[in-house]
C-alpha positions as CSV (number, residue, x, y, z in Angstrom):
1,X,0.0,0.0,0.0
2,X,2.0,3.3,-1.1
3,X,0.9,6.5,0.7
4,X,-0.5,9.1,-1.3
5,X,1.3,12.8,-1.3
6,X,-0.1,15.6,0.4
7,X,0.9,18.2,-2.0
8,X,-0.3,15.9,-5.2
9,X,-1.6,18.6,-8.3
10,X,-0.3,21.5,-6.5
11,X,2.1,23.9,-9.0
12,X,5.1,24.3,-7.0
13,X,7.6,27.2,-7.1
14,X,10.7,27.0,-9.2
15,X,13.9,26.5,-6.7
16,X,15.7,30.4,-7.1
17,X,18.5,30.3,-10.1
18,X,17.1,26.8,-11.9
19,X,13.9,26.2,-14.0
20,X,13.0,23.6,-12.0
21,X,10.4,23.6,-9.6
22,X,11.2,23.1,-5.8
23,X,10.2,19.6,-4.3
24,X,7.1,19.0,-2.2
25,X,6.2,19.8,1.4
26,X,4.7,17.9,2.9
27,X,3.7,16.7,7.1
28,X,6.1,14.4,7.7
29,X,10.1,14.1,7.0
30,X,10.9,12.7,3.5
31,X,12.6,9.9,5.9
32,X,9.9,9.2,7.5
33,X,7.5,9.4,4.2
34,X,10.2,7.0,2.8
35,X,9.2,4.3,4.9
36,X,5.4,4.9,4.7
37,X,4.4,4.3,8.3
38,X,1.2,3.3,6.9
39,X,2.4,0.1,5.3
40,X,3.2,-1.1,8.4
41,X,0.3,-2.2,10.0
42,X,-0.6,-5.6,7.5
43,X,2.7,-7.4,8.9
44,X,2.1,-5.6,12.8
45,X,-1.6,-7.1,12.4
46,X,-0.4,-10.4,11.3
47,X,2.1,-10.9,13.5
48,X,-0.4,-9.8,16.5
49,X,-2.3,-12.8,14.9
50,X,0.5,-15.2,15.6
51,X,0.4,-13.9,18.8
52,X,-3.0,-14.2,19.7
53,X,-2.5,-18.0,18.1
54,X,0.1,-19.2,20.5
55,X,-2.0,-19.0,23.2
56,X,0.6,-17.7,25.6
57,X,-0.6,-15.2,27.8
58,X,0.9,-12.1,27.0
59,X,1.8,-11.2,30.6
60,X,5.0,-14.3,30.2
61,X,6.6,-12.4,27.1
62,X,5.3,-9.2,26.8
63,X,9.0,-8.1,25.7
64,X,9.2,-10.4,22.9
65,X,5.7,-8.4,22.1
66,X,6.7,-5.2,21.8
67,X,10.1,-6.1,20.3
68,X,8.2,-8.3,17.5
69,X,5.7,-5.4,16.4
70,X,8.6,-3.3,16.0
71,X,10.6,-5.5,14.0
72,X,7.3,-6.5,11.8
73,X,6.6,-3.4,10.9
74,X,8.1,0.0,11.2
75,X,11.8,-2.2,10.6
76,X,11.3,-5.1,7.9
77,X,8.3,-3.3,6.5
78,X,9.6,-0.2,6.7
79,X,13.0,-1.3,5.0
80,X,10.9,-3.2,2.0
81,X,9.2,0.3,1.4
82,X,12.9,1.9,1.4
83,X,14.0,-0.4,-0.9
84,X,11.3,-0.4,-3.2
85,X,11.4,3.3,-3.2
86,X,15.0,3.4,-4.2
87,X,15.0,0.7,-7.1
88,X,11.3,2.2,-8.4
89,X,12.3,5.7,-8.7
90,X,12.1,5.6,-12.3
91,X,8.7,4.1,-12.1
92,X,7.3,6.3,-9.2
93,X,9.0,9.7,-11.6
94,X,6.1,8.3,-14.1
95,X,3.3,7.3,-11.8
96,X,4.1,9.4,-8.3
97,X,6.7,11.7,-9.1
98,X,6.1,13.7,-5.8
99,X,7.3,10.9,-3.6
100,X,10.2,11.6,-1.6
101,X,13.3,10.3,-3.9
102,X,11.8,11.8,-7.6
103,X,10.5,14.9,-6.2
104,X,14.1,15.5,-4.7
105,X,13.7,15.9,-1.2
106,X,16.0,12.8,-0.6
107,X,18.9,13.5,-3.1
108,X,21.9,11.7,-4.6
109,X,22.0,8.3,-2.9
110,X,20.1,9.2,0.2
111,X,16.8,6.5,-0.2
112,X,19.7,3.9,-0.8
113,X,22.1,4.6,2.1
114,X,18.6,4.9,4.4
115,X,17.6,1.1,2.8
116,X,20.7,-0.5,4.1
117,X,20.9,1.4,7.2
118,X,17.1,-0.2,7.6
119,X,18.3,-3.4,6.9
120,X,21.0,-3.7,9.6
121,X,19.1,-1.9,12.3
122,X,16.4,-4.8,11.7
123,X,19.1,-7.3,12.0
124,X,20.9,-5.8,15.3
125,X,16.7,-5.6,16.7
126,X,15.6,-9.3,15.9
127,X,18.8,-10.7,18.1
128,X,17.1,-10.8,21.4
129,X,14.1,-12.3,19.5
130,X,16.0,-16.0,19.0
131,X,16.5,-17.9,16.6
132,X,12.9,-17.9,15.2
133,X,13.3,-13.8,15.2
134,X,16.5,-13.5,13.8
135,X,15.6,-16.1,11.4
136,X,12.6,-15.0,10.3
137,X,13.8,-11.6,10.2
138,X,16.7,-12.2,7.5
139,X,14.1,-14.0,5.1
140,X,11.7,-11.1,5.5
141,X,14.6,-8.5,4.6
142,X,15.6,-10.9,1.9
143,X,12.4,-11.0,0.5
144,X,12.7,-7.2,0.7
145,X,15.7,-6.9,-1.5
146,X,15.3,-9.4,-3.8
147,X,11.2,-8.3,-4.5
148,X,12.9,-4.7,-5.9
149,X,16.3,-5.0,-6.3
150,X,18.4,-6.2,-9.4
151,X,19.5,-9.2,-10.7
152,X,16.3,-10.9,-9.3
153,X,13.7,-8.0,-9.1
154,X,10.7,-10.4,-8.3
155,X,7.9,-7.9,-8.9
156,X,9.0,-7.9,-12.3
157,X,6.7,-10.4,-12.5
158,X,2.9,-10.0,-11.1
159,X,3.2,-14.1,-9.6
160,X,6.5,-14.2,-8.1
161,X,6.1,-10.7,-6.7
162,X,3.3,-10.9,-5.4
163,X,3.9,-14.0,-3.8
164,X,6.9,-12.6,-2.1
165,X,4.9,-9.5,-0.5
166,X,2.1,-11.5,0.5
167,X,4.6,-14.3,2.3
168,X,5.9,-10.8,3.9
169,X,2.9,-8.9,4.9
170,X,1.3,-11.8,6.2
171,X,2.2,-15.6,6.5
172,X,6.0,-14.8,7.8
173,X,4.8,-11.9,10.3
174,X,1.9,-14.8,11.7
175,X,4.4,-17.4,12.3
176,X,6.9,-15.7,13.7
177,X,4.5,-14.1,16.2
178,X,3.4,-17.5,17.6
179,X,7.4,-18.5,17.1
180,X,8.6,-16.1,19.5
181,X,6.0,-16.4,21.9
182,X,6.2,-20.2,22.6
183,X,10.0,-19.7,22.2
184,X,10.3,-22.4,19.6
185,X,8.2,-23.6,16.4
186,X,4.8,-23.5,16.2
187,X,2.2,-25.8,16.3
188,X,1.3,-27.3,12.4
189,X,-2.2,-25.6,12.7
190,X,-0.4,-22.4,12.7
191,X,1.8,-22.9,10.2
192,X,-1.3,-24.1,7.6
193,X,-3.6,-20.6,8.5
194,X,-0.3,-18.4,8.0
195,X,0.2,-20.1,4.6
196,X,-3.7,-19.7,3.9
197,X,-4.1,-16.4,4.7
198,X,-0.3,-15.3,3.0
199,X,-2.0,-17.2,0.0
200,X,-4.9,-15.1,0.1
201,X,-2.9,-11.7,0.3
202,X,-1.8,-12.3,-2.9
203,X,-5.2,-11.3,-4.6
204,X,-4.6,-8.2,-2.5
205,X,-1.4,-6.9,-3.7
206,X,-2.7,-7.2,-7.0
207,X,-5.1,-5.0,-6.2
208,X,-2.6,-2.5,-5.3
209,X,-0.9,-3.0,-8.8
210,X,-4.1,-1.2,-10.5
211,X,-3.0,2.0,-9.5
212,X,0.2,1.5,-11.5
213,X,-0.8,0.4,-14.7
214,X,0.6,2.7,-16.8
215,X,4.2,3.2,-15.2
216,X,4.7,-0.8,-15.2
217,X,3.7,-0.8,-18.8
218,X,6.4,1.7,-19.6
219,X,8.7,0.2,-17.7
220,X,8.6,-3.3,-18.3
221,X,7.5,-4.6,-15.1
222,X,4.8,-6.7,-15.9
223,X,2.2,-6.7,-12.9
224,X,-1.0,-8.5,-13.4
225,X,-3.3,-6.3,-14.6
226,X,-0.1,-5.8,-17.2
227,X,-0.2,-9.6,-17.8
228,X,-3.7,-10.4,-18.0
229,X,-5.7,-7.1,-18.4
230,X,-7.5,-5.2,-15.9
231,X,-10.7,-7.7,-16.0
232,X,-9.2,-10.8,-15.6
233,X,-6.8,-9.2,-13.1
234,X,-9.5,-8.4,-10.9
235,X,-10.8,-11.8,-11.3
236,X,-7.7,-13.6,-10.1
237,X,-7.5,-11.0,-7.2
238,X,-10.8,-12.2,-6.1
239,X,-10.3,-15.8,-6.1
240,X,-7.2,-15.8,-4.9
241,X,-8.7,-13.9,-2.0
242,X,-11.8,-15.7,-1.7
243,X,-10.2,-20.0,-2.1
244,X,-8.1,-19.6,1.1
245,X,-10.5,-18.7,3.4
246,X,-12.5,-21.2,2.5
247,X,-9.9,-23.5,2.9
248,X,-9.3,-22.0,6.3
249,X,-13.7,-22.6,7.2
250,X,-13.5,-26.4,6.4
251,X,-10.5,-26.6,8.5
252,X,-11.7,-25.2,11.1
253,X,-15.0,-27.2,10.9
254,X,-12.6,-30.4,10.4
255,X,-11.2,-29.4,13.8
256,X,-14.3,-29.4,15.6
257,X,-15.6,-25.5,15.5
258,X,-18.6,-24.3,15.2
259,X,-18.6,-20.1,16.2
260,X,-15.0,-19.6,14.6
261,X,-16.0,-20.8,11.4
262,X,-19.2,-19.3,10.9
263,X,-18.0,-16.2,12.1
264,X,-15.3,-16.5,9.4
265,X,-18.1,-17.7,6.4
266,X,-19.8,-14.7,7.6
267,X,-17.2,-12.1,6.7
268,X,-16.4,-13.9,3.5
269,X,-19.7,-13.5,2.2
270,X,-19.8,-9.9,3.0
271,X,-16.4,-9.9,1.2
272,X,-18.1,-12.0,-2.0
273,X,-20.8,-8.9,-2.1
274,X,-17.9,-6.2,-2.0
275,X,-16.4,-7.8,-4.9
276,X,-19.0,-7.5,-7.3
277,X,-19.1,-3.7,-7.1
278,X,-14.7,-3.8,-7.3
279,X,-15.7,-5.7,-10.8
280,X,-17.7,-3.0,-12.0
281,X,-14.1,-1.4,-12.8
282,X,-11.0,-2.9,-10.8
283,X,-9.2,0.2,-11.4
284,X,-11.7,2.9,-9.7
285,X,-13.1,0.5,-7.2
286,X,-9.6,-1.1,-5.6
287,X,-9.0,1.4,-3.1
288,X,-12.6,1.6,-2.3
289,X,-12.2,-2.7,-1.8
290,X,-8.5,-2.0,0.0
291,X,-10.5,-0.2,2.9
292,X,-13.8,-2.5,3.0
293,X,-13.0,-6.2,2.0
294,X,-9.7,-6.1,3.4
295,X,-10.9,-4.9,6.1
296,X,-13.0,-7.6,6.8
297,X,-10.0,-10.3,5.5
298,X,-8.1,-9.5,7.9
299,X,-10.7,-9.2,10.8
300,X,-11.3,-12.7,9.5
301,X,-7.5,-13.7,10.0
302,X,-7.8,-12.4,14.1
303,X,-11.1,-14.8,14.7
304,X,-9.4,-17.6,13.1
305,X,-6.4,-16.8,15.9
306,X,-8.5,-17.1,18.4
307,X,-9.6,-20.3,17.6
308,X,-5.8,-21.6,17.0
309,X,-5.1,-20.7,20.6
310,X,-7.6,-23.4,22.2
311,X,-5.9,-26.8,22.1
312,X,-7.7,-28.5,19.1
């Protein structure tokens, strides 16, 4: 999810001496925009879902808590968005040329040298998080390098990179939360609903690639609404979102719920009604979908926590 600027369609001064006009002001510090605080809470949600799954009572670790939510989001998170920001600043002149590194309020090599400063800070803060942490940690900023950065630049491709943010925001966040809680590896019911849920965030960062469209075109990065068209893009968004959870409602039926899973069903079909109204036109209606059906996804993704934590 990218942040949109405060000062978007506003003419702009020219910078005394130059022809050029003088970068953006904006609320916040172009540091702080760089790492779009607003991103962070998908992985800080999902890893409070890992949490919540472990069933340990927060009182015992309440360190490994606030540490974890930290490292989830404003560090890993924030670092991917660094990253991204750097390697897509050719793309983002095109589509968003007033964020922080076009519009030149973070010159010369500034967005890169704040990237790997990211990067080892988020290192040197999963430590006292274990093994799991630490582990967990180095995939994530992995992930983060290898989604933007050359020679693999995964979201040059709609599947692999979206596949890679959704492991990110959601699936890796979720285990490691129950990981560091319980102090070792979680339970195989975790594991499954992290890797159902991470599957079903794929459909939603292809709805983030609609606002896009054109800048990936030009620049070769061939998103799925690129690759399949805008309709069919949609489409896949929805079913990817839509399969997984009800994957995760006949598990949780297998298992012997009854509240959890309705609860669950429930949302989804409010989700299913959302959708048709996004497929009037994917483009217009995806950030109208990002704040209602994902909403209710990951709502969906908490209840199904609370169900993980009783013994089953």
């Amino acid at each position: 999810m990218n942040t949109a600027s405060a000062t978007a369609g506003i003419s702009r001064p020219a910078i005394p001496g130059t022809d050029h006009p003088a970068p953006p002001r904006t609320a916040m510090p172009a540091e702080l925009e760089l790492l779009k605080p607003i991103t962070w809470f998908a992985p800080m949600w999902a890893f409070m879902c890992g949490v919540v799954s472990s069933g340990v009572p927060l009182a015992e670790r309440w360190w490994a808590l606030g540490l974890g939510m930290l490292l989830a989001g404003p560090m890993v998170c924030g670092t991917s968005q660094a990253v991204n920001d750097w390697f897509d600043r050719h793309v983002d002149a095109i589509n968003e040329p007033n964020r922080p590194i076009p519009s030149g309020r973070l010159p010369g090599r500034r967005g890169l040298h704040i990237a790997i400063a990211w990067t080892l800070l988020s290192l040197l803060v999963a430590v006292p998080l274990g093994a799991w942490g630490l582990g967990a940690a180095v995939v994530g900023l992995a992930l983060a390098w290898a989604y933007s950065a050359p020679p693999f630049r995964l979201k040059q491709n709609g599947w692999w990179g979206n596949a890679a943010c959704a492991a990110c925001y959601e699936g890796l966040p979720w285990i490691t939360g129950a990981a560091v809680m319980v102090a070792g590896s979680p339970g195989w019911h975790v594991f499954t609903m992290a890797v159902l849920y991470s599957a079903g965030a794929h459909g939603i960062m292809t709805l983030n690639d609609f606002k896009s469209v054109e800048g990936d075109r030009q620049t070769g990065i061939r998103s799925l609404p690129v690759l399949l068209g805008v309709e069919a893009a949609g489409n896949a968004a929805c079913i990817a979102m839509a399969l997984p959870q009800l994957a995760v409602i006949a598990l949780l039926l297998s298992w012997g719920f009854v509240s959890y899973p309705f609860v669950v069903a429930l949302l989804l079909m409010a989700q299913l009604a959302l959708m048709v109204k996004l497929m009037r036109d994917p483009r217009a209606y995806a950030p109208w979908y990002n704040a209602t059906g994902t909403t209710l996804y990951v709502i969906g993704m908490l209840i199904t926590a609370f169900a993980l934590r009783i013994p089953t």
